[in-house]
C-alpha positions in Angstrom: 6.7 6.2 10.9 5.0 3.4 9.0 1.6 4.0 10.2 2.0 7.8 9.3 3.4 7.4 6.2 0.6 4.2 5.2 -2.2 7.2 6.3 -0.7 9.6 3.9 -0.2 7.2 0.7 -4.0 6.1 1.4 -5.0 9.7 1.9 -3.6 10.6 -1.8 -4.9 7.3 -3.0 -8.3 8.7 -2.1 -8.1 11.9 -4.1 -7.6 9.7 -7.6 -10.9 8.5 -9.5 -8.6 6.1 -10.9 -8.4 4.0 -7.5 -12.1 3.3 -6.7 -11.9 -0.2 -8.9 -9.9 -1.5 -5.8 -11.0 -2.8 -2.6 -10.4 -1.0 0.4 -8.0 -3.9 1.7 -6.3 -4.3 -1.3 -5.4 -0.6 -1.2 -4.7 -0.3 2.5 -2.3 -3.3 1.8 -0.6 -1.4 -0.7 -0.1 1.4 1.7 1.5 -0.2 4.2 3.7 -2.3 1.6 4.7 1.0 0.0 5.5 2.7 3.0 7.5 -0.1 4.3 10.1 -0.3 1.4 10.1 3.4 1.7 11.6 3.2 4.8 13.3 0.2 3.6 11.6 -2.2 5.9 10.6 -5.8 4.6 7.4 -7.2 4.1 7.0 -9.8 6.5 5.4 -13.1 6.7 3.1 -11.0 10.1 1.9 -8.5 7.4 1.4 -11.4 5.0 -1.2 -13.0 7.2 -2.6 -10.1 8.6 -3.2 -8.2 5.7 -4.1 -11.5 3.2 -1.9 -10.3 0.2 1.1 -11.2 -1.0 4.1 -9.5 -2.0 3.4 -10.1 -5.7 0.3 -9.2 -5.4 0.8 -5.8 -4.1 3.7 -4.9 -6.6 1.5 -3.1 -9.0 -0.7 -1.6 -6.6 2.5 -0.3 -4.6 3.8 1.1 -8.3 0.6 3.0 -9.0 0.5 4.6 -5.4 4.0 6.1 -5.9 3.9 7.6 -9.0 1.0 9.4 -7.8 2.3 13.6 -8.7 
């Protein structure tokens, strides 16, 4: 389910203009982060290392990829 739903935040991520001024990491990071308190999951200290960001540093990311219409 969190792989599916990360694939479908980055797919609408794609179709905004307004997303191109991030990296690809940054917004893949912010998939899977979004996704995982969708499904109320916790972002681990695994996805931490693996990904390279921070919970902080995804908050605003995550905010902008779920207000997306």
């Amino acid at each position: 389910q969190l792989e599916m739903m990360a694939f479908f935040l980055l797919e609408l991520c794609m179709t905004e203009y307004c997303m191109v001024r991030y990296c690809p990491s940054h917004l893949a990071a912010a998939a899977v982060y979004t996704a995982a308190l969708t499904l109320h999951r916790n972002w681990t200290p695994a996805l931490q290392h693996h990904s390279g960001y921070t919970e902080m540093q995804l908050r605003s990311l995550s905010c902008s990829v779920y207000d997306f219409p």
